[in-house]
C-alpha positions in Angstrom: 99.3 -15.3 -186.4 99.2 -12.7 -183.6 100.6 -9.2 -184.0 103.2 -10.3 -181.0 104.2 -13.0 -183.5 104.7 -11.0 -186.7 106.8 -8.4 -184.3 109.2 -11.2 -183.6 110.2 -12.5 -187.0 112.7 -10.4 -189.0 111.9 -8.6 -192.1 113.6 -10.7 -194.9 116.0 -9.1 -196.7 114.9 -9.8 -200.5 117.0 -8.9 -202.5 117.6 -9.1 -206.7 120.5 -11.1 -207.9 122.6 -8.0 -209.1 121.7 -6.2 -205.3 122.7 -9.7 -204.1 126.3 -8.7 -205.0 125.9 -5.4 -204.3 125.2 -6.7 -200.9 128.6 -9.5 -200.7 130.4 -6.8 -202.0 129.8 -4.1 -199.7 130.3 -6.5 -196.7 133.8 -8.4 -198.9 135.1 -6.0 -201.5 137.1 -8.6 -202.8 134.3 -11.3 -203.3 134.0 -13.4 -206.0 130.9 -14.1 -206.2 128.9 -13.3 -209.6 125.5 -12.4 -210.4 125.6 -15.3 -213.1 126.6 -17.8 -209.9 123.5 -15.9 -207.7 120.8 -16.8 -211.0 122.3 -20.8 -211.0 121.7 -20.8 -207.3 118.4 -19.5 -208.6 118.0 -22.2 -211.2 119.1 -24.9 -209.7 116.6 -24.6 -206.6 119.8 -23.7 -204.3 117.7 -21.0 -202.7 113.9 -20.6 -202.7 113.1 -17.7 -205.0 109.9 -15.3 -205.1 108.8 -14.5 -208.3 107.4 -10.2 -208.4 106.8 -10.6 -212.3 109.6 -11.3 -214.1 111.8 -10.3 -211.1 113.7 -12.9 -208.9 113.8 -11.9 -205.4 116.0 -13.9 -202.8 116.7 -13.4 -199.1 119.8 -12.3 -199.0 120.0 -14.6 -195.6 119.8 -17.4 -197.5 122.3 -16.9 -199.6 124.7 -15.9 -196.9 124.1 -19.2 -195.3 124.5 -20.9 -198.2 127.9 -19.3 -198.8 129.2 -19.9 -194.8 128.4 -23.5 -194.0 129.5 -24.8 -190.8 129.2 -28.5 -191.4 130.2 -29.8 -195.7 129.1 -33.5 -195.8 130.3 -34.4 -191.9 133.6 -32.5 -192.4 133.2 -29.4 -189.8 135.1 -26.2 -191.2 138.3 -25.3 -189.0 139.3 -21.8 -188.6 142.6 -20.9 -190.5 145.9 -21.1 -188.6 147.4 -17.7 -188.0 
């Protein structure tokens, strides 16, 4: 991999599970999404995971795209109605 191409991938954001909600939170004060939900994403393979020790690190990318799918089983999300 060429310097060119490392300069054109993002940094991922890896985050712990508690900065995980840190993160939600900051961008939707009212979420309500737990850190005990972020850890059974963890255990349940839902998002990859890289191990530093005992600490779980997850790209917070991830688990925003996780959260905001556009397609659920061939049913497209619609917009609410104002």
């Amino acid at each position: 991999m060429g310097a060119e191409a490392a300069v054109c991938q993002p940094i991922p954001r890896m985050r712990t599970p508690a900065k995980i909600v840190a993160e939600l939170k900051a961008l939707d004060p009212g979420t309500e999404v737990t850190e005990h939900y972020v850890r059974g994403l963890v255990r349940d393979g839902a998002v990859p995971v890289v191990w530093a020790g005992s600490k779980a690190l997850i790209n917070l990318d991830d688990v925003l795209a996780l959260l905001r799918p556009s397609v659920v089983d061939g049913i497209r999300r619609l917009e609410a109605r104002n």
